[in-house]
PDB file of N, CA, C and O in Angstrom:
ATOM      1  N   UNK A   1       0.841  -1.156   0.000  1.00  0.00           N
ATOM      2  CA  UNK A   1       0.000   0.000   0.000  1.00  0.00           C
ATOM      3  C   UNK A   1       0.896   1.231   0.000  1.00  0.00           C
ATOM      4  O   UNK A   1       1.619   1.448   0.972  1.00  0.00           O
ATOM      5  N   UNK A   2       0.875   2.081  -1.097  1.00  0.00           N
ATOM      6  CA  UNK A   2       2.189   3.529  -0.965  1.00  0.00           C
ATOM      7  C   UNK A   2       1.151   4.384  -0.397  1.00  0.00           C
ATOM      8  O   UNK A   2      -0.067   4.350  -0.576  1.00  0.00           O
ATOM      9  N   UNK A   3       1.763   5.043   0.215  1.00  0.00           N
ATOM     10  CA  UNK A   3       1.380   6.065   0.867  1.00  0.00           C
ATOM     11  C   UNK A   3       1.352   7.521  -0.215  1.00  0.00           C
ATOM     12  O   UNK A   3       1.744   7.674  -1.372  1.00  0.00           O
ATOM     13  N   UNK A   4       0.757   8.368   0.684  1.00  0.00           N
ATOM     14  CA  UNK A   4       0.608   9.547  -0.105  1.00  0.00           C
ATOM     15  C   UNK A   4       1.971  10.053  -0.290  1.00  0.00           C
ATOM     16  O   UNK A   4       2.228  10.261  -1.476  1.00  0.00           O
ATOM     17  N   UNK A   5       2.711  10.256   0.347  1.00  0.00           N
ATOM     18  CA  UNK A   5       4.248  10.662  -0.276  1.00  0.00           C
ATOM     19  C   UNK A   5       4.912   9.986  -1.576  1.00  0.00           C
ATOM     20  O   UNK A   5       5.406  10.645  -2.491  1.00  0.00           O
ATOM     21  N   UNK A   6       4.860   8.629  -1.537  1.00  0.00           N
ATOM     22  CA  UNK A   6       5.250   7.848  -2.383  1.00  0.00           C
ATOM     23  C   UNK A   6       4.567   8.511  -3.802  1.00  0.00           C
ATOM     24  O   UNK A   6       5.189   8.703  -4.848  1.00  0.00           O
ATOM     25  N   UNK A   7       3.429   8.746  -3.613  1.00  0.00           N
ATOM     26  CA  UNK A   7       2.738   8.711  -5.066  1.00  0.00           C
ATOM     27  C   UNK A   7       2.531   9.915  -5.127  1.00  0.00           C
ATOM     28  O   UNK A   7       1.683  10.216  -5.967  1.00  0.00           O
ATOM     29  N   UNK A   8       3.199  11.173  -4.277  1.00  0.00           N
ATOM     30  CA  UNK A   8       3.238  12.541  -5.350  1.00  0.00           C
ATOM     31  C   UNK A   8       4.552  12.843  -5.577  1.00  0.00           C
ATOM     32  O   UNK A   8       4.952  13.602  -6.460  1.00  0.00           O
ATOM     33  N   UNK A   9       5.565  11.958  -4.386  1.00  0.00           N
ATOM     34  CA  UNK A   9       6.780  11.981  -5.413  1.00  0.00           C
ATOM     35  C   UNK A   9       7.098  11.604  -6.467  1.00  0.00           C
ATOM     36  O   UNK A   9       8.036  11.863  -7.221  1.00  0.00           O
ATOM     37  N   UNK A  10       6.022  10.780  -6.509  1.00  0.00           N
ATOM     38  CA  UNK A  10       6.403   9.951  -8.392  1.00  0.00           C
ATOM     39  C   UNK A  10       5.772  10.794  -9.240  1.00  0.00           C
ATOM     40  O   UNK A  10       6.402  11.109 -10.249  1.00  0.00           O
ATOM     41  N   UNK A  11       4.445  11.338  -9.055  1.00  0.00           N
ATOM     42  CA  UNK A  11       4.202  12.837  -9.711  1.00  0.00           C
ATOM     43  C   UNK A  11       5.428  13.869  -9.861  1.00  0.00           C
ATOM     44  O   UNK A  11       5.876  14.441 -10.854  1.00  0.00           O
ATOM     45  N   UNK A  12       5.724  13.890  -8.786  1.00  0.00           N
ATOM     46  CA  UNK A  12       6.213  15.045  -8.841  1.00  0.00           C
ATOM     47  C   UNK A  12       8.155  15.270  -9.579  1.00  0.00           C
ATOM     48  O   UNK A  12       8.818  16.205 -10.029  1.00  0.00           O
ATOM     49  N   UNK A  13       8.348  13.927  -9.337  1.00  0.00           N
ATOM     50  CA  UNK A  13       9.848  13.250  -9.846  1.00  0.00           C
ATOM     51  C   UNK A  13       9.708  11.687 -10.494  1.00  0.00           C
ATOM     52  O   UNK A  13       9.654  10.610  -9.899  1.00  0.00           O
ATOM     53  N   UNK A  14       9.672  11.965 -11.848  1.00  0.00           N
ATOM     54  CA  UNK A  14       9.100  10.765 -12.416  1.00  0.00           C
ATOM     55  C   UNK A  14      10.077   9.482 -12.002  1.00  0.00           C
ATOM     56  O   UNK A  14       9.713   8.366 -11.633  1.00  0.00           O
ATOM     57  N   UNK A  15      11.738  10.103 -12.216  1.00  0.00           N
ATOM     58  CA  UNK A  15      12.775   9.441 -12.109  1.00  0.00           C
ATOM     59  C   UNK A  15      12.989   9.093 -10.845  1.00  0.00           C
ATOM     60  O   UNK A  15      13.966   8.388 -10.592  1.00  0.00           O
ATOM     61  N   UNK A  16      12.029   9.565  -9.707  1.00  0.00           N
ATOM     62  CA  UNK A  16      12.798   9.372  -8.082  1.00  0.00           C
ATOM     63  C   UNK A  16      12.264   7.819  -7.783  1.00  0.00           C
ATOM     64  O   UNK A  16      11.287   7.187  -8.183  1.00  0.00           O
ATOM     65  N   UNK A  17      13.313   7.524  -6.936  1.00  0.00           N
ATOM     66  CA  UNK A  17      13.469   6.494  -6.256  1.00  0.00           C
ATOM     67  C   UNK A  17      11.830   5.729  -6.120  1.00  0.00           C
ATOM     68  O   UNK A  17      11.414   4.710  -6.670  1.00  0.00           O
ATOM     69  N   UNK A  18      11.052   6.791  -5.045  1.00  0.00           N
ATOM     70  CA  UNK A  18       9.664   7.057  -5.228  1.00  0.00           C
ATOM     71  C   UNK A  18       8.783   6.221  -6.863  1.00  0.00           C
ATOM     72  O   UNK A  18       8.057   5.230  -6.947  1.00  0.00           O
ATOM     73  N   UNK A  19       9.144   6.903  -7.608  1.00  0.00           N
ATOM     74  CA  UNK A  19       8.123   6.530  -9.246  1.00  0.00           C
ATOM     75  C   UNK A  19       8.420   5.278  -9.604  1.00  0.00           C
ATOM     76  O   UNK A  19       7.573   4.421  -9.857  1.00  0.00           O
ATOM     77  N   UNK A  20      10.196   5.045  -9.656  1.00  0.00           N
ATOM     78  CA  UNK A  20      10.934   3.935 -10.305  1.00  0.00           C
ATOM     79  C   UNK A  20       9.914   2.551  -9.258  1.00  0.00           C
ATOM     80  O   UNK A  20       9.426   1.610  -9.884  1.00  0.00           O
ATOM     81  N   UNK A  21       9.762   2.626  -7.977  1.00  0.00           N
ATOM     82  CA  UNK A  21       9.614   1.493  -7.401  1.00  0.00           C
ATOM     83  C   UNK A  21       7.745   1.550  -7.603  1.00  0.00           C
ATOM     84  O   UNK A  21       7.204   0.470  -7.840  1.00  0.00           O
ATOM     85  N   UNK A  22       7.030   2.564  -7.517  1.00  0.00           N
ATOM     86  CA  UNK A  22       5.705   2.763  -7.867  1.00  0.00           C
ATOM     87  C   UNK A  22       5.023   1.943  -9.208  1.00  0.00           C
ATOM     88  O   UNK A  22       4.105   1.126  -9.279  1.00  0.00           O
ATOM     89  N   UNK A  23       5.828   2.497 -10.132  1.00  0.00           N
ATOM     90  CA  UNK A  23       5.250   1.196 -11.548  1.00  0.00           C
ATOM     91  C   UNK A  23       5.637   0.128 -11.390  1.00  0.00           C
ATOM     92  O   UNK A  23       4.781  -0.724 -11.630  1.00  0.00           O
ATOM     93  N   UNK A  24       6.693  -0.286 -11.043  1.00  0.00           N
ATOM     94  CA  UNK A  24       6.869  -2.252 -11.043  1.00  0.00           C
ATOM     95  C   UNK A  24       5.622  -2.492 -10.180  1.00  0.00           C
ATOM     96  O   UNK A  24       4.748  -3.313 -10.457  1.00  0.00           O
ATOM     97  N   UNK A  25       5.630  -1.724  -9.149  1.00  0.00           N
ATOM     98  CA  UNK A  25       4.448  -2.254  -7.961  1.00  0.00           C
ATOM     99  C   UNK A  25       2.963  -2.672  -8.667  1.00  0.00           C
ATOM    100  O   UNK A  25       2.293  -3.704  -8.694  1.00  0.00           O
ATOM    101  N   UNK A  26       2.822  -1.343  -9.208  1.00  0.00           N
ATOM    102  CA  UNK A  26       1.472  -1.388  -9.872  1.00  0.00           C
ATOM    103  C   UNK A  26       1.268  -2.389 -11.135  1.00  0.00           C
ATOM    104  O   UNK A  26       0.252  -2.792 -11.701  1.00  0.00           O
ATOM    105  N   UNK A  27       2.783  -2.644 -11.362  1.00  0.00           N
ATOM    106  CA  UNK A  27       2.342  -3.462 -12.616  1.00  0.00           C
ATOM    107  C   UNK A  27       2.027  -4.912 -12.451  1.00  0.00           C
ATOM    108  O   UNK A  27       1.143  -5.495 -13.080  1.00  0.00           O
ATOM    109  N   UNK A  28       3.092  -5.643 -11.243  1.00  0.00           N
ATOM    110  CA  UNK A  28       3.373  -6.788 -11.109  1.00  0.00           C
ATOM    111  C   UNK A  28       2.762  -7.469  -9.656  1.00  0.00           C
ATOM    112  O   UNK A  28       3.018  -8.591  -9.219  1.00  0.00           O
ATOM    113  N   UNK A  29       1.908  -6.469  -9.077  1.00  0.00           N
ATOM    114  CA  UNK A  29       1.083  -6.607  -7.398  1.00  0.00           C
ATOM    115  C   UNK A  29       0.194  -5.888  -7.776  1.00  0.00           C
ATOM    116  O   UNK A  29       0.201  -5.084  -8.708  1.00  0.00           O
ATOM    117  N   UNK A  30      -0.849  -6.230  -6.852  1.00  0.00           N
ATOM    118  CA  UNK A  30      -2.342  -5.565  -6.824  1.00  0.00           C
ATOM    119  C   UNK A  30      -2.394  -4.812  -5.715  1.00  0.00           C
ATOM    120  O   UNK A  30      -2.496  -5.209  -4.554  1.00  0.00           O
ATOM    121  N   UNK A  31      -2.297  -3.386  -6.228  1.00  0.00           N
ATOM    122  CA  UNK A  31      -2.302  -2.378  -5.279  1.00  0.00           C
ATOM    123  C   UNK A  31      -3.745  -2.007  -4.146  1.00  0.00           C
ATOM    124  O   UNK A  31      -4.965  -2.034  -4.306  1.00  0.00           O
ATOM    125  N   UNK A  32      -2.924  -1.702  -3.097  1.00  0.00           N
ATOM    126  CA  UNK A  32      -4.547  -1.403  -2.295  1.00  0.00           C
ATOM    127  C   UNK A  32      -4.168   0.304  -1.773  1.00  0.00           C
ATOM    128  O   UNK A  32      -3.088   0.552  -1.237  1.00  0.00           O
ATOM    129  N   UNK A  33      -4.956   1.114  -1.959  1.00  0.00           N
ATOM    130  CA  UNK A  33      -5.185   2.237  -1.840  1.00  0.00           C
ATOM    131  C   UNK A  33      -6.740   2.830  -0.423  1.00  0.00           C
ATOM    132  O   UNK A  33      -7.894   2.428  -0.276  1.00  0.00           O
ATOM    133  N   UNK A  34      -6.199   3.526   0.054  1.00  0.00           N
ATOM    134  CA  UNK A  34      -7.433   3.797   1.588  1.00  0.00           C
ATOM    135  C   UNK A  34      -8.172   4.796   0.798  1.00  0.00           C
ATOM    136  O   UNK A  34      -7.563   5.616   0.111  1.00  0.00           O
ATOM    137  N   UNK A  35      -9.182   4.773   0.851  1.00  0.00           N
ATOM    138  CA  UNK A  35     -10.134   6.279   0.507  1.00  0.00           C
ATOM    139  C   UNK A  35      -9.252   7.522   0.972  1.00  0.00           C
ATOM    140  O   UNK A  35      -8.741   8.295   0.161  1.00  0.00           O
ATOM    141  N   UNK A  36      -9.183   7.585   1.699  1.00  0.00           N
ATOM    142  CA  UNK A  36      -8.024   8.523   2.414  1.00  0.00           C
ATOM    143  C   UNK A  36      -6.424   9.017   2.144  1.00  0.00           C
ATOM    144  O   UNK A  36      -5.970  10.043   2.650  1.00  0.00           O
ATOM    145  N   UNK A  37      -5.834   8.334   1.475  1.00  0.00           N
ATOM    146  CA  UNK A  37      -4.864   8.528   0.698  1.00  0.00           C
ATOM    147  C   UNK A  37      -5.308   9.250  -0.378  1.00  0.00           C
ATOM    148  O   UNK A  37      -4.959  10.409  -0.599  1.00  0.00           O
ATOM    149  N   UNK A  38      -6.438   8.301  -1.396  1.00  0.00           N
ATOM    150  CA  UNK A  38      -6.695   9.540  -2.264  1.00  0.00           C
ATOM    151  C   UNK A  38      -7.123  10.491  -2.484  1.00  0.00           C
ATOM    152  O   UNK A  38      -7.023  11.043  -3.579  1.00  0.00           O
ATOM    153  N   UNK A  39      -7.696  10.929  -1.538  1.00  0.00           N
ATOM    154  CA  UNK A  39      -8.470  12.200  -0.878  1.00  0.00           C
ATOM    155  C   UNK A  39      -7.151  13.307  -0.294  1.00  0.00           C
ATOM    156  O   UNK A  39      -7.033  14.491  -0.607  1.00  0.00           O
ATOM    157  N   UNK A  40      -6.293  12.553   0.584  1.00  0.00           N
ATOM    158  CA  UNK A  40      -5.485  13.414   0.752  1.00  0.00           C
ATOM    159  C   UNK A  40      -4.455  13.418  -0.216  1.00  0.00           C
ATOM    160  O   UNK A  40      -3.782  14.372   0.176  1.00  0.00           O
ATOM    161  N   UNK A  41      -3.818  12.923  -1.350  1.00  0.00           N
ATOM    162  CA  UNK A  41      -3.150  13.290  -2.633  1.00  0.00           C
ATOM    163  C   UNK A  41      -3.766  14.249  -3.454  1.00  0.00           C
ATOM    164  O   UNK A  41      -2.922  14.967  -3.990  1.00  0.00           O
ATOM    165  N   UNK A  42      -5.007  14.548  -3.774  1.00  0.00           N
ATOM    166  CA  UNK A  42      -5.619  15.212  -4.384  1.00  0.00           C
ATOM    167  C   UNK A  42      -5.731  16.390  -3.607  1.00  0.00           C
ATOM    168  O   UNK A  42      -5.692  17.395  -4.316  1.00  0.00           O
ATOM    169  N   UNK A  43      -5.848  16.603  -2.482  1.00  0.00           N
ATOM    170  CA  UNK A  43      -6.135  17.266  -1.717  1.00  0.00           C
ATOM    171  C   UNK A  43      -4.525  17.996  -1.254  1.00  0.00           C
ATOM    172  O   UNK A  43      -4.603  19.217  -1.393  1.00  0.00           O
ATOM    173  N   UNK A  44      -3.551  17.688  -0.906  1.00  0.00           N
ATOM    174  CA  UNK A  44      -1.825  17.950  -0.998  1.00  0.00           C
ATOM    175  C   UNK A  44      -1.969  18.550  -2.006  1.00  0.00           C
ATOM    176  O   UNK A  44      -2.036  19.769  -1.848  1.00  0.00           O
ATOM    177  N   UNK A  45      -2.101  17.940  -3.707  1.00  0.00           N
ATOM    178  CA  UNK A  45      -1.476  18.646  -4.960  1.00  0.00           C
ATOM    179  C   UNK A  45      -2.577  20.186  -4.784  1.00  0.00           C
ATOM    180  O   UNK A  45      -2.110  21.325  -4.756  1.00  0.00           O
ATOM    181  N   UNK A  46      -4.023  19.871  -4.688  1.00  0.00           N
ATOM    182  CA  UNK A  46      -4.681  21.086  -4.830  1.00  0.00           C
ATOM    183  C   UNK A  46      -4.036  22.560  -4.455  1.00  0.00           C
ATOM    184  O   UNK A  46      -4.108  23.636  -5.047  1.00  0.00           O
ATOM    185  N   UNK A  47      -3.205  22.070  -2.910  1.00  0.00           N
ATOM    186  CA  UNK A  47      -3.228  23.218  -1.865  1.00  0.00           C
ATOM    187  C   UNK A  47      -1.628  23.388  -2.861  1.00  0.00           C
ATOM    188  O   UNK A  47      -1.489  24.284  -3.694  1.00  0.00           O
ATOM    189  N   UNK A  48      -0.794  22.583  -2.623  1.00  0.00           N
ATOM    190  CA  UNK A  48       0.730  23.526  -3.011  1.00  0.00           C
ATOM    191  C   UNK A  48       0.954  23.418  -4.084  1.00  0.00           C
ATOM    192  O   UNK A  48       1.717  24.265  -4.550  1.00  0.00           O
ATOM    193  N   UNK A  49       0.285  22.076  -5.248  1.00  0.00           N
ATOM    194  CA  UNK A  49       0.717  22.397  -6.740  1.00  0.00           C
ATOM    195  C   UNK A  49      -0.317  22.679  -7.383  1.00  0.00           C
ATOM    196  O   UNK A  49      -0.464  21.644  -8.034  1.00  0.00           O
ATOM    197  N   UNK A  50      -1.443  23.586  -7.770  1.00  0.00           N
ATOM    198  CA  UNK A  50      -2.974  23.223  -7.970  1.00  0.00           C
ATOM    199  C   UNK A  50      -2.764  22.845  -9.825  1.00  0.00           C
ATOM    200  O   UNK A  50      -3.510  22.160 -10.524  1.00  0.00           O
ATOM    201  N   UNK A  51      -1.482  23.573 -10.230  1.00  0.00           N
ATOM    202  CA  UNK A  51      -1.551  23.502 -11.767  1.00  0.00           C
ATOM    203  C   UNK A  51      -1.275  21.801 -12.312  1.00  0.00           C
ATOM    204  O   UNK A  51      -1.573  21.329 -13.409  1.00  0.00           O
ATOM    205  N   UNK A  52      -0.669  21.168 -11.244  1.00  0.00           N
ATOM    206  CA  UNK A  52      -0.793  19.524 -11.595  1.00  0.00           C
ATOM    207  C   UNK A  52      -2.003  18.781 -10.915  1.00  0.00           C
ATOM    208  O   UNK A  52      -1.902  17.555 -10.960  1.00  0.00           O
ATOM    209  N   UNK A  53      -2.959  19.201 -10.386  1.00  0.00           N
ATOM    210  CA  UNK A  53      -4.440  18.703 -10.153  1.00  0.00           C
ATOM    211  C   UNK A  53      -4.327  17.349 -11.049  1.00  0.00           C
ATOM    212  O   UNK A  53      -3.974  16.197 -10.799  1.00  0.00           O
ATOM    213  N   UNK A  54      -4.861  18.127 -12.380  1.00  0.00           N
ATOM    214  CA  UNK A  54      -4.943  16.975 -13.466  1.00  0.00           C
ATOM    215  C   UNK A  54      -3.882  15.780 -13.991  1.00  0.00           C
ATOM    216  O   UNK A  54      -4.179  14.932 -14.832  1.00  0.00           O
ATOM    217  N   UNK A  55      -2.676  15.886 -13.365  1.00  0.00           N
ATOM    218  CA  UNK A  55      -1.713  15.446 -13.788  1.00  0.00           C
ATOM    219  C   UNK A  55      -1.918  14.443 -12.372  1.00  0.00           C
ATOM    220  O   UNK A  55      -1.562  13.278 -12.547  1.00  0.00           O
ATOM    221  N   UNK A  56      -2.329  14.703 -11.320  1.00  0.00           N
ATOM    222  CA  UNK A  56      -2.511  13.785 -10.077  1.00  0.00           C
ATOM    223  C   UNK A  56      -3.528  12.652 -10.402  1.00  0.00           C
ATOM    224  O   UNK A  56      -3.443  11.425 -10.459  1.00  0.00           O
ATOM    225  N   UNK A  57      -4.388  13.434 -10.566  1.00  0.00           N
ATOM    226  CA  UNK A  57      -5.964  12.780 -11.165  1.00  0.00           C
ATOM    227  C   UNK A  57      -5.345  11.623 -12.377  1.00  0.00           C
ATOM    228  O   UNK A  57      -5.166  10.424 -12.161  1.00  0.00           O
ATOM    229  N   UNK A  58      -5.102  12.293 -13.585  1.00  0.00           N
ATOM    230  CA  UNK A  58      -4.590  11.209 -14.330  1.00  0.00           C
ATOM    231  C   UNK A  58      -3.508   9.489 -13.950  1.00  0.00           C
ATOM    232  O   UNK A  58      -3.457   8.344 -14.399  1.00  0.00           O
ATOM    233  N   UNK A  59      -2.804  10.337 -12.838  1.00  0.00           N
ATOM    234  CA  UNK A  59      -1.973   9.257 -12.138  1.00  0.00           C
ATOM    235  C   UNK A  59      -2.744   8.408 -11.497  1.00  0.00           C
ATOM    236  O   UNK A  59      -2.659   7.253 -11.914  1.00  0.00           O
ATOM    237  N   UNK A  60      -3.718   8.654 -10.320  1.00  0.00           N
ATOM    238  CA  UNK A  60      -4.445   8.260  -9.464  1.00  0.00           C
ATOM    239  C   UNK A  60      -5.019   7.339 -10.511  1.00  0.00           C
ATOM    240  O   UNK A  60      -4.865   6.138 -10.289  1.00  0.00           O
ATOM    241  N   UNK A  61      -5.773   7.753 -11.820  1.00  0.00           N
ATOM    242  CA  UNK A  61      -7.016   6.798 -13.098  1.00  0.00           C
ATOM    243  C   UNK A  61      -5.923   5.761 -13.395  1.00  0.00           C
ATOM    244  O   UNK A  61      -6.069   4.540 -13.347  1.00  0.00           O
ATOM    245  N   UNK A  62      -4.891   6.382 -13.684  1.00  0.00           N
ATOM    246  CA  UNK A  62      -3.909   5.159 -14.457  1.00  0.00           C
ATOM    247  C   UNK A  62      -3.574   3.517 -13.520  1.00  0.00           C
ATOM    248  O   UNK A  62      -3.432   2.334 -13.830  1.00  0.00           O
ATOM    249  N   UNK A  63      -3.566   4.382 -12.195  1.00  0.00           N
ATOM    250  CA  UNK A  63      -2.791   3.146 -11.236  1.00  0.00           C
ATOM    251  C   UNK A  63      -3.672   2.064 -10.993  1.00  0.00           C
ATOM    252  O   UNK A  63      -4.746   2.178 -10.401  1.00  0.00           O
ATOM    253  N   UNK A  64      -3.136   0.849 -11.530  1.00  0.00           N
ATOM    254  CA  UNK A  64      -4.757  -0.199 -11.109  1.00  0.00           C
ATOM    255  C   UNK A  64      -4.227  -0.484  -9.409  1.00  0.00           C
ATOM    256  O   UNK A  64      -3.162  -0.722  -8.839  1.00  0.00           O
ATOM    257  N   UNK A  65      -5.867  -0.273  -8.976  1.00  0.00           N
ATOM    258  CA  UNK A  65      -5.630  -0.687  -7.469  1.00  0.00           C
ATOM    259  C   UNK A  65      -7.175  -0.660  -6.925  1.00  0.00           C
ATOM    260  O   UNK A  65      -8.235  -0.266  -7.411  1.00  0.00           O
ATOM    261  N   UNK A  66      -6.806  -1.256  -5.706  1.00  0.00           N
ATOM    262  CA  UNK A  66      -7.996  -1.454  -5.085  1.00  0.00           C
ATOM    263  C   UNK A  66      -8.731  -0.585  -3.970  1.00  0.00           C
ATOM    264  O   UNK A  66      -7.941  -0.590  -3.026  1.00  0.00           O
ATOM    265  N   UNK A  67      -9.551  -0.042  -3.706  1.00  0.00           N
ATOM    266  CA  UNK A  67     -10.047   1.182  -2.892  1.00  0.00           C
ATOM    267  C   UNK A  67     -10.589   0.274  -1.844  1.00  0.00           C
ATOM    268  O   UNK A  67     -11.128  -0.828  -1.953  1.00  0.00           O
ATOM    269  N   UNK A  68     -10.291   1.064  -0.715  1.00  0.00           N
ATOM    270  CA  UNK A  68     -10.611   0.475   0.662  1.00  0.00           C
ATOM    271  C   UNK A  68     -10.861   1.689   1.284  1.00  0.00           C
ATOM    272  O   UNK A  68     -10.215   2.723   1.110  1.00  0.00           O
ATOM    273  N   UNK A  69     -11.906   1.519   2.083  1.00  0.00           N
ATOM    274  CA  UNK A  69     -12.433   2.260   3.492  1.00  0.00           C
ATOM    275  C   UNK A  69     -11.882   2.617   4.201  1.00  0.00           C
ATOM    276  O   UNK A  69     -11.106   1.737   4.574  1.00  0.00           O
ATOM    277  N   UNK A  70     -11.752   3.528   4.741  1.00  0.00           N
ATOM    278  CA  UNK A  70     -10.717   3.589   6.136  1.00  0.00           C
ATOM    279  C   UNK A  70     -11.633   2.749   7.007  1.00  0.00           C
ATOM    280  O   UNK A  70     -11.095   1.837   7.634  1.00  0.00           O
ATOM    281  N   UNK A  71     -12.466   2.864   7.089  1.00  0.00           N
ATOM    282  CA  UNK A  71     -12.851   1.906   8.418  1.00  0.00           C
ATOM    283  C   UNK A  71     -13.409   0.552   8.055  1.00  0.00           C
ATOM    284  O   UNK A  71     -14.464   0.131   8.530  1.00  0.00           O
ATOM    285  N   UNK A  72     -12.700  -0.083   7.238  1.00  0.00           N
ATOM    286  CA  UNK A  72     -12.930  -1.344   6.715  1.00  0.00           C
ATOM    287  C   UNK A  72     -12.004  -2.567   7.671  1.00  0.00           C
ATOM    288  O   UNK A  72     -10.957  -2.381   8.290  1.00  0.00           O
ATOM    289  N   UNK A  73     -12.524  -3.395   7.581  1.00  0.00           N
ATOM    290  CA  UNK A  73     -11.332  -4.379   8.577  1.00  0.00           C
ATOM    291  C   UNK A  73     -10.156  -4.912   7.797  1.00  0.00           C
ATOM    292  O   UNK A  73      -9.118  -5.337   8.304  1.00  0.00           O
ATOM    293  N   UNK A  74     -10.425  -4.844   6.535  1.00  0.00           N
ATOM    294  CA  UNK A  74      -9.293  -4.886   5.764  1.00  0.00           C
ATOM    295  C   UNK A  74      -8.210  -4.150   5.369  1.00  0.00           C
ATOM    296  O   UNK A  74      -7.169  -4.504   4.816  1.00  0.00           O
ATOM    297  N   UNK A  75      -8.780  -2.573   5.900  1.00  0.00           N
ATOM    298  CA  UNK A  75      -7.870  -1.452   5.517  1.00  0.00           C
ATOM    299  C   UNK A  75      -6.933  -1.383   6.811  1.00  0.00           C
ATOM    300  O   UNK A  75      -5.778  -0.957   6.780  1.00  0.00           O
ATOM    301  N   UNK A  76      -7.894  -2.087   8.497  1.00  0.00           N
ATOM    302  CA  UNK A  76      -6.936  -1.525   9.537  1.00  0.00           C
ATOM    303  C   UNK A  76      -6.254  -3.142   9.260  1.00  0.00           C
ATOM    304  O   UNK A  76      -5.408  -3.327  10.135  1.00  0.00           O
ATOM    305  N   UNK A  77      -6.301  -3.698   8.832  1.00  0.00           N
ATOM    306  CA  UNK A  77      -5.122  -4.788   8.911  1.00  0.00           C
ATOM    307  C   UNK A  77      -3.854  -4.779   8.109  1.00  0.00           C
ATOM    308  O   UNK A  77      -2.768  -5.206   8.503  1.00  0.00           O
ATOM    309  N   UNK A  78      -4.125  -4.216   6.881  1.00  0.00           N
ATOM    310  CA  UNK A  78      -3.098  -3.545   6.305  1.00  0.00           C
ATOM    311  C   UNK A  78      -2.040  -2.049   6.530  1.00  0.00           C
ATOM    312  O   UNK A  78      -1.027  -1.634   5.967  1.00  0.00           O
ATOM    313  N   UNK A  79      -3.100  -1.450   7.908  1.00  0.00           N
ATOM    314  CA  UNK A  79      -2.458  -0.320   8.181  1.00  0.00           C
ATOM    315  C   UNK A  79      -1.865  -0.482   9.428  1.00  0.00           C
ATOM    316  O   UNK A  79      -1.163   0.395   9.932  1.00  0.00           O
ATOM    317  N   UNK A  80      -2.081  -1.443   9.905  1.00  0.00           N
ATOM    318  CA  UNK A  80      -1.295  -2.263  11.308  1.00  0.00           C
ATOM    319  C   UNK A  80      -1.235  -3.399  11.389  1.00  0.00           C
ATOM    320  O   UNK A  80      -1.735  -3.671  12.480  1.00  0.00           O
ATOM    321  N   UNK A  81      -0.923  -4.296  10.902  1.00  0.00           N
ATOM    322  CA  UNK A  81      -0.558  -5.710  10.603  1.00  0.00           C
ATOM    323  C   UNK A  81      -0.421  -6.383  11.822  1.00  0.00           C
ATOM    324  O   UNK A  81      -0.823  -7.528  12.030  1.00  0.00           O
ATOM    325  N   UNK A  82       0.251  -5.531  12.766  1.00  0.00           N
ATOM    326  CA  UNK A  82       1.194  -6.328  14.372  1.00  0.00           C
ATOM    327  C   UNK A  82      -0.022  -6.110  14.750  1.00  0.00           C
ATOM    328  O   UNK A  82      -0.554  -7.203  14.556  1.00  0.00           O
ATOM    329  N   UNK A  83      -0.797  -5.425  15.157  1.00  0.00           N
ATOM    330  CA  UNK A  83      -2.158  -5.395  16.061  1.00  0.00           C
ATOM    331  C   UNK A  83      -2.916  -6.693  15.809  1.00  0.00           C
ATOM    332  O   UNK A  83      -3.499  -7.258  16.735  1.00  0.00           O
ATOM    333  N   UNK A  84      -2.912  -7.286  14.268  1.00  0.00           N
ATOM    334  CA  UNK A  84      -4.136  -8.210  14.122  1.00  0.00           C
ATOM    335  C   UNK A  84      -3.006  -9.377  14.067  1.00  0.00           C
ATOM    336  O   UNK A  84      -3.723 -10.197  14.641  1.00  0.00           O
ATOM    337  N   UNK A  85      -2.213  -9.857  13.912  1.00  0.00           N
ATOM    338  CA  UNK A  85      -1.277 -10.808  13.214  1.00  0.00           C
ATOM    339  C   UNK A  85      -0.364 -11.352  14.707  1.00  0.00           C
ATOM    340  O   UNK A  85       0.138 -10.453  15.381  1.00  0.00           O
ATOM    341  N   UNK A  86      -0.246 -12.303  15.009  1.00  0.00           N
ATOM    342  CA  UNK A  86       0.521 -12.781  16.088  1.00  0.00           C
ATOM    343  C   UNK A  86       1.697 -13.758  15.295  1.00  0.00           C
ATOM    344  O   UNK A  86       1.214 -14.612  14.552  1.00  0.00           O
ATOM    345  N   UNK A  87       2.707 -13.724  15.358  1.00  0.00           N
ATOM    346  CA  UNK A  87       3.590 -14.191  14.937  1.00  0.00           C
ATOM    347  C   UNK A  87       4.224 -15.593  15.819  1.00  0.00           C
ATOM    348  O   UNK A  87       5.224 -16.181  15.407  1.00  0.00           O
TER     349      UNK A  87
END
């Protein structure tokens, strides 16, 4: 699951470390994304880059992935693993 940093650095630096590891992900794993991430990516580019809006948006359409709830039981298990998972 990338986080919102991950995926406006790859906006924002196609070549960074960030983007390069973002497309293998998306290409070769099935991405899971929180309602909330994309709300707040869209919401980040609006406030400090507003002229790449569309260039976020387009990224966000392109990336295949899966949308989850924040308050889904699937989203808090992926967002804290050690809480649900005993090793």
């Amino acid at each position: 699951m990338p986080d919102t940093n991950v995926i406006i650095s790859a906006l924002l630096w196609p070549d960074s470390k960030p983007a390069r590891a973002l497309a293998p992900a998306a290409l070769y794993h099935e991405l899971f994304l929180c309602d909330h991430i994309v709300q707040e990516v869209r919401e980040v580019v609006r406030r400090k880059w507003p002229h790449l809006l569309k260039d976020a948006d387009a990224l966000l359409d392109e990336l295949a992935y899966d949308l989850l709830a924040v308050n889904s039981p699937f989203a808090a298990l992926l967002l804290n693993p050690h809480h649900y998972l005993r090793y």
